[in-house]
N, CA, C and O atoms as a MOPAC input file, in Angstrom:
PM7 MOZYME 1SCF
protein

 N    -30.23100 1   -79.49200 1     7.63600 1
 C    -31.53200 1   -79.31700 1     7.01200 1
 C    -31.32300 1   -78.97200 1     5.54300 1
 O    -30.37700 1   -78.28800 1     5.15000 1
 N    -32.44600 1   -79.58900 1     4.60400 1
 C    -31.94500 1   -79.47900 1     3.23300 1
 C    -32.88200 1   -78.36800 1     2.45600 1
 O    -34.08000 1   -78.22100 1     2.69900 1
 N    -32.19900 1   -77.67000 1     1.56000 1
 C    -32.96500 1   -76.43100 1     0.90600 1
 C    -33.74400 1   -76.84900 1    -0.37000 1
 O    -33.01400 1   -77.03300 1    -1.34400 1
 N    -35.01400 1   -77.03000 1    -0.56200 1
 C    -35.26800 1   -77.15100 1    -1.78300 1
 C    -35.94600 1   -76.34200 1    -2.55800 1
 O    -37.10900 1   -75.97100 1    -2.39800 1
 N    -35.21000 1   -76.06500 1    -3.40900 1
 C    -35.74900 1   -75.02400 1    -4.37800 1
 C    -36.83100 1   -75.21300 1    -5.27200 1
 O    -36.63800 1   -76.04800 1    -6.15600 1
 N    -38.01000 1   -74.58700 1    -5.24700 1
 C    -39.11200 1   -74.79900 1    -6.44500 1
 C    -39.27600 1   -73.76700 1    -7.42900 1
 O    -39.75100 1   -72.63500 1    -7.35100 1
 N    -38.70100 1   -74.51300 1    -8.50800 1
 C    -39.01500 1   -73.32600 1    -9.88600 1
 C    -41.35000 1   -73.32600 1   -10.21200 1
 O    -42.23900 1   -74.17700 1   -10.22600 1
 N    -41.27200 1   -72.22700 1   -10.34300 1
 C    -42.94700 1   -72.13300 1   -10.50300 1
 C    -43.04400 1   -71.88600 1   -12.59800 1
 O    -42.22900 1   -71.49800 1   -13.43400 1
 N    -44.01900 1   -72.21000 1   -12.64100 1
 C    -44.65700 1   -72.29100 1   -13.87700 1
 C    -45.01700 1   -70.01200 1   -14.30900 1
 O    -45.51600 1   -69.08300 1   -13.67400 1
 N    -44.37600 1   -70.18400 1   -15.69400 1
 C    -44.14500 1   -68.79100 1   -15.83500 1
 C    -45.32900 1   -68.33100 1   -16.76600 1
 O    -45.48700 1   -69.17400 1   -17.64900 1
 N    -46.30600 1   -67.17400 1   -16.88400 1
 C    -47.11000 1   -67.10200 1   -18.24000 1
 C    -46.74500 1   -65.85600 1   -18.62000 1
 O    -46.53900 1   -65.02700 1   -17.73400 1
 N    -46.57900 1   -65.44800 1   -20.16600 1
 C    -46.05900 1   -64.17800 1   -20.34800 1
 C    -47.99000 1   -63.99500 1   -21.14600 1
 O    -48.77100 1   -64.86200 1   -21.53700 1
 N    -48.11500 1   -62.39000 1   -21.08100 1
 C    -49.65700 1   -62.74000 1   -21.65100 1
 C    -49.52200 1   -61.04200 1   -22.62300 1
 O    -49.03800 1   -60.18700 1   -21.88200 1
 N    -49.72400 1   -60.71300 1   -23.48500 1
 C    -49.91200 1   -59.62200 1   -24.86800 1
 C    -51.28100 1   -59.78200 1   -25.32800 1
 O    -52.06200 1   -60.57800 1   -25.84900 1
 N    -51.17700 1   -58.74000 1   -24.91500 1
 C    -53.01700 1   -58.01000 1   -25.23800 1
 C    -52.73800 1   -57.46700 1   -26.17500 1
 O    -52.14700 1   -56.40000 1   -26.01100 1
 N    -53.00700 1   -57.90500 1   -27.53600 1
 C    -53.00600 1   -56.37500 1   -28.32000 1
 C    -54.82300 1   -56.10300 1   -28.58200 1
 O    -55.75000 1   -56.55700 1   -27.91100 1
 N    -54.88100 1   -55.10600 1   -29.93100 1
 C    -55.89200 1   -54.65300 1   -30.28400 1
 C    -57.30900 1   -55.74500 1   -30.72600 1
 O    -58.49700 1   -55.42800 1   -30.78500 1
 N    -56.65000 1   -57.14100 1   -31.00100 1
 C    -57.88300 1   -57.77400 1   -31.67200 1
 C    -57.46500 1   -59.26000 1   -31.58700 1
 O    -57.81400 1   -60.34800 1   -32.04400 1
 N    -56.70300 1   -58.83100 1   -30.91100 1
 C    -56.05400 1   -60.78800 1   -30.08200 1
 C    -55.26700 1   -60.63900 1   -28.93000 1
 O    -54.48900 1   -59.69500 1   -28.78900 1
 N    -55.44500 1   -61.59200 1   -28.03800 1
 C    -54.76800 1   -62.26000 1   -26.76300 1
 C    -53.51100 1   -63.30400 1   -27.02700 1
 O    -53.92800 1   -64.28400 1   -27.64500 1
 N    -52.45700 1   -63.36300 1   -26.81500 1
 C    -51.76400 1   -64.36100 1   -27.07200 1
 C    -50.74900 1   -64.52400 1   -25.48500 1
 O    -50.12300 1   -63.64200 1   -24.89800 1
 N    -50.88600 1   -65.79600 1   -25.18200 1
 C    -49.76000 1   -66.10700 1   -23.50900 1
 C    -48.96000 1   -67.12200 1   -24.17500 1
 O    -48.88300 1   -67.28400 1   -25.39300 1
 N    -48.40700 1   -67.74900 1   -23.32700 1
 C    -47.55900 1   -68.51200 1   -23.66800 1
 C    -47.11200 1   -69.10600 1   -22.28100 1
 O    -47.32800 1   -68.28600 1   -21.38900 1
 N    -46.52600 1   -70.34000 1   -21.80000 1
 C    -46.29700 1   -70.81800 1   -20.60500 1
 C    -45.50300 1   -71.51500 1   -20.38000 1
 O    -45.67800 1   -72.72700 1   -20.50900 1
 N    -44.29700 1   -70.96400 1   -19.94500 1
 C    -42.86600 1   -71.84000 1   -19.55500 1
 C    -42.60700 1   -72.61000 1   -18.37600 1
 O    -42.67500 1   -71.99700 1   -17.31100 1
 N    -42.30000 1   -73.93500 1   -18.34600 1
 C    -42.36700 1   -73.98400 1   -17.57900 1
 C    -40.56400 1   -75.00000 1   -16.89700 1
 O    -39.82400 1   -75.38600 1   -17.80100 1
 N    -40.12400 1   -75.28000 1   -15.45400 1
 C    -39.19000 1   -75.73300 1   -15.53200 1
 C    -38.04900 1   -76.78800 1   -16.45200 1
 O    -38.71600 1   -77.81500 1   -16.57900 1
 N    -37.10400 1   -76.96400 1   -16.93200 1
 C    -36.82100 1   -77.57800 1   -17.88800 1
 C    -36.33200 1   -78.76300 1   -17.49500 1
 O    -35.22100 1   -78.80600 1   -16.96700 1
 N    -37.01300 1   -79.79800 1   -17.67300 1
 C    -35.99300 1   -81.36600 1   -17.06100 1
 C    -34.83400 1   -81.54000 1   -17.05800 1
 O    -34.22200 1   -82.41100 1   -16.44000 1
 N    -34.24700 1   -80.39100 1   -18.03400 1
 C    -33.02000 1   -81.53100 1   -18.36000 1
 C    -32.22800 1   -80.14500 1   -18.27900 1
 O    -31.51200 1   -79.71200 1   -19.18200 1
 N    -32.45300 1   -79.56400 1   -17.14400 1
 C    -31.48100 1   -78.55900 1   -16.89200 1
 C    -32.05700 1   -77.53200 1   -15.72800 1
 O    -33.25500 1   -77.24800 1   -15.73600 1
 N    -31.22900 1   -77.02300 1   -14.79500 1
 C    -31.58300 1   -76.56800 1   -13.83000 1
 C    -32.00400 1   -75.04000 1   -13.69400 1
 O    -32.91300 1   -74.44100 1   -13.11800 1
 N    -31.12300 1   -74.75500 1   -14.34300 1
 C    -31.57600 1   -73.04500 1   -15.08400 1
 C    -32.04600 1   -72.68900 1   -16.54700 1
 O    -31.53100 1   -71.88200 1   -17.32100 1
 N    -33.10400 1   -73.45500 1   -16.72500 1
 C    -33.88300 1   -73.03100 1   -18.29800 1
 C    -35.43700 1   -73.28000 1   -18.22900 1
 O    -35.86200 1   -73.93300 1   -17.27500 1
 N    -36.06100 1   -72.93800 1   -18.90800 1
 C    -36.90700 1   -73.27900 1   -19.71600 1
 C    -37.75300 1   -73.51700 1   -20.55200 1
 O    -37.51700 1   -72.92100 1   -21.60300 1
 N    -38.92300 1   -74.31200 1   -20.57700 1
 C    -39.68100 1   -74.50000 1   -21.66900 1
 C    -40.85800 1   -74.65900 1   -22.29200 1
 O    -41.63300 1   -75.48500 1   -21.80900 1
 N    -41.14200 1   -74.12600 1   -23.15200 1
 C    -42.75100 1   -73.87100 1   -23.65200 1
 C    -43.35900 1   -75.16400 1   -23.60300 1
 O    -43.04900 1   -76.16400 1   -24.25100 1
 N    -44.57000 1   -74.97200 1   -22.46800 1
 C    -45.33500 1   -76.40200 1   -21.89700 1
 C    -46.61200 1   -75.54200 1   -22.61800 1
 O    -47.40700 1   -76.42900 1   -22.92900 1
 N    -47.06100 1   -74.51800 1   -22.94200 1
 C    -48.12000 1   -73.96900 1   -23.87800 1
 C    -48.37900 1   -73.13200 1   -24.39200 1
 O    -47.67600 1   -72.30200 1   -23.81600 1
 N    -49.02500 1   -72.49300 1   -25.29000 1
 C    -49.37300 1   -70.85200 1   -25.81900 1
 C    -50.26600 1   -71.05600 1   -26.51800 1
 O    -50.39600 1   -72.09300 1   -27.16800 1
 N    -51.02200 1   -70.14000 1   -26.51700 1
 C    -52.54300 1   -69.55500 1   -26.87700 1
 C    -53.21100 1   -68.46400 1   -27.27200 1
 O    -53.22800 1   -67.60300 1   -26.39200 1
 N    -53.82900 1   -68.13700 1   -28.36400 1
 C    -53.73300 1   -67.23700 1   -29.11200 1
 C    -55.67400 1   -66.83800 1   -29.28100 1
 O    -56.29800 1   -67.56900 1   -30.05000 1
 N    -56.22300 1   -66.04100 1   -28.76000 1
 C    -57.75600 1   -66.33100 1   -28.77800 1
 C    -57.81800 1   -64.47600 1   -29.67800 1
 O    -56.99200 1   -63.58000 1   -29.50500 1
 N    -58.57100 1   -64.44700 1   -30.22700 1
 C    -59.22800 1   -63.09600 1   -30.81500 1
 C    -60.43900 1   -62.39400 1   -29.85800 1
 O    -61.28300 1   -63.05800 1   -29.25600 1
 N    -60.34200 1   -60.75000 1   -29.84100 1
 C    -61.22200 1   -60.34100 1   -28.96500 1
 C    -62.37300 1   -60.19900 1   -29.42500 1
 O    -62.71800 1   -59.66000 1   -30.47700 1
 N    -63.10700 1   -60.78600 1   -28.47200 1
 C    -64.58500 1   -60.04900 1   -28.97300 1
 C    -65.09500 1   -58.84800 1   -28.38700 1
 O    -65.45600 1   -58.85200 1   -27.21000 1
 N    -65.16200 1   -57.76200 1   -29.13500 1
 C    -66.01700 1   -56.57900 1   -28.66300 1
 C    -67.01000 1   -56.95000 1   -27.55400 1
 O    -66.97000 1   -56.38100 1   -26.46300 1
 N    -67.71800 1   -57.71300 1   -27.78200 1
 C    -69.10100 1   -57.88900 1   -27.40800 1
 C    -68.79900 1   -58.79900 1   -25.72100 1
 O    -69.83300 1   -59.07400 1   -25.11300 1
 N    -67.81500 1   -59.10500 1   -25.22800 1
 C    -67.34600 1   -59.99900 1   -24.32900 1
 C    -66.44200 1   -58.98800 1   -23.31700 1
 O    -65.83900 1   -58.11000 1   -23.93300 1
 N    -66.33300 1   -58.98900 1   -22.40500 1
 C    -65.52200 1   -58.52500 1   -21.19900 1
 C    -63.80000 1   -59.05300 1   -21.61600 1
 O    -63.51100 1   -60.23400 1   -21.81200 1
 N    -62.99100 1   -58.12200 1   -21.67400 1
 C    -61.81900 1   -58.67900 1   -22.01400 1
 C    -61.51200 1   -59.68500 1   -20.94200 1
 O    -61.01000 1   -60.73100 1   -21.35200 1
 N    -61.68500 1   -59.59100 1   -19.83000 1
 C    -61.44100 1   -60.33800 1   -18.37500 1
 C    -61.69100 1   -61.78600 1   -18.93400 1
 O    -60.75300 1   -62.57700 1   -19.03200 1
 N    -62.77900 1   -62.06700 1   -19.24400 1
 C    -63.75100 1   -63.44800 1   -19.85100 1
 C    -63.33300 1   -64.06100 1   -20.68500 1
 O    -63.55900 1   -65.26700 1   -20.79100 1
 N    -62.26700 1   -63.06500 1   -21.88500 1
 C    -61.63900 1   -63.89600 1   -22.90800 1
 C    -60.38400 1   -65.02600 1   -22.18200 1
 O    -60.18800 1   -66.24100 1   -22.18100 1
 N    -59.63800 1   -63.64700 1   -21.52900 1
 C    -58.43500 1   -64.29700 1   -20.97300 1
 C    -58.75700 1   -65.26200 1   -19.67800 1
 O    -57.90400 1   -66.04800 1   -19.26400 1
 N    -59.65500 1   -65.17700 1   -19.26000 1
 C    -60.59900 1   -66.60000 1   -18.23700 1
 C    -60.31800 1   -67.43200 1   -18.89200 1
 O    -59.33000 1   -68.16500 1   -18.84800 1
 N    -61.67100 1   -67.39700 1   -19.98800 1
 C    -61.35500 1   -69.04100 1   -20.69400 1
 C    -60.07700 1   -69.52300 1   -21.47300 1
 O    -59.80000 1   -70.72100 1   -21.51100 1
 N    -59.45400 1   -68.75700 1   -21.97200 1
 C    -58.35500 1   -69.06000 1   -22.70300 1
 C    -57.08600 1   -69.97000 1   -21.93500 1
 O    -56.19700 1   -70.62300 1   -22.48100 1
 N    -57.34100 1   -69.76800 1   -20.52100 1
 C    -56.80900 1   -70.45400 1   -19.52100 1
 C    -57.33700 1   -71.77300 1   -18.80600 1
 O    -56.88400 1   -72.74700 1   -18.20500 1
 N    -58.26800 1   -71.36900 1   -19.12100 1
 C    -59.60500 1   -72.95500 1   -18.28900 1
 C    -59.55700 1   -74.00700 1   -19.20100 1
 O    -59.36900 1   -75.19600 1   -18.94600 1
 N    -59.80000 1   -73.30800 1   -20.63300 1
 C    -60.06000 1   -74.59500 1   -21.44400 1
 C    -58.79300 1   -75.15700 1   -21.78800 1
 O    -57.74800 1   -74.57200 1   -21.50100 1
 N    -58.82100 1   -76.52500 1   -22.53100 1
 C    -57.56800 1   -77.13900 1   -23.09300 1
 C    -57.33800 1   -76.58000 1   -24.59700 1
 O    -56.26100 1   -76.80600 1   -25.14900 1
 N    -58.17800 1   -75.97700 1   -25.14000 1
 C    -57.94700 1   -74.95500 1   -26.43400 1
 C    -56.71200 1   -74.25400 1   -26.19100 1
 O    -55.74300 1   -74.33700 1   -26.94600 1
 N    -56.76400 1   -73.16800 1   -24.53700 1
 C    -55.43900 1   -72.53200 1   -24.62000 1
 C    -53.73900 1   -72.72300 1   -24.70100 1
 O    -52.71800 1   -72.03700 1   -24.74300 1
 N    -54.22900 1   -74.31800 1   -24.69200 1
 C    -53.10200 1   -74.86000 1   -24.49300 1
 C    -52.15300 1   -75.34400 1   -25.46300 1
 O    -51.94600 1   -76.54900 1   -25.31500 1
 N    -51.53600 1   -74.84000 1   -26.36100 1
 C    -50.82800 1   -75.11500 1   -27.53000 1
 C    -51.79400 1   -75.31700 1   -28.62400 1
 O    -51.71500 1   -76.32600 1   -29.32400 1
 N    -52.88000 1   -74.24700 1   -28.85300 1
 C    -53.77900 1   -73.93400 1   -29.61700 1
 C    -54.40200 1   -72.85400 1   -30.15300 1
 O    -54.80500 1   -72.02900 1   -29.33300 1
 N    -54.57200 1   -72.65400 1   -31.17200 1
 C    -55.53700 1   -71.55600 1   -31.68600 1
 C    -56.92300 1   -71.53000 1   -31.47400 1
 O    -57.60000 1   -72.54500 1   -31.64100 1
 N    -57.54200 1   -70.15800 1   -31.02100 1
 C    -59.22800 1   -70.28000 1   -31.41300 1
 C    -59.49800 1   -69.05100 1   -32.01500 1
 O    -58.64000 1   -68.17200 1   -31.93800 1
 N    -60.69300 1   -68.81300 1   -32.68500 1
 C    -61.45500 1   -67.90200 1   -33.18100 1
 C    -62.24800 1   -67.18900 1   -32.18500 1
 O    -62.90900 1   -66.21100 1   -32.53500 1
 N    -62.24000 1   -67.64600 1   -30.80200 1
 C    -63.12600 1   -66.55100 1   -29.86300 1
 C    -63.89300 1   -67.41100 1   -30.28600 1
 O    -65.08900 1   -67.36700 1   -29.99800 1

């Protein structure tokens, strides 16, 4: 019987005071133990918004995805 190993998709995520920034590694093709930035995303907080809601969308939309937004 054969073992197959699945590497999973990694997000590192930094909250600071007045921005969100993740970033998302993910397995590397061309090597079995590495990898590599498939995205990162950088959104600003809004006071006025649920921090929960920022980091929601920052994930849903295709903005978060190797992009900047202004919130």
């Amino acid at each position: 019987m054969a073992t197959v190993k699945s590497k999973k998709t990694l997000v590192g995520l930094d909250i600071g005071s007045t921005e969100i920034k993740a970033v998302e590694l993910a397995p590397s093709p061309s090597s079995d133990k590495g990898y590599v930035i498939s995205g990162y995303g950088i959104r600003e907080i809004n006071p006025q918004q649920p921090l929960k809601d920022t980091i929601k969308e920052m994930f849903e939309t295709q903005a978060g995805r190797g992009q900047t937004s202004g919130g």
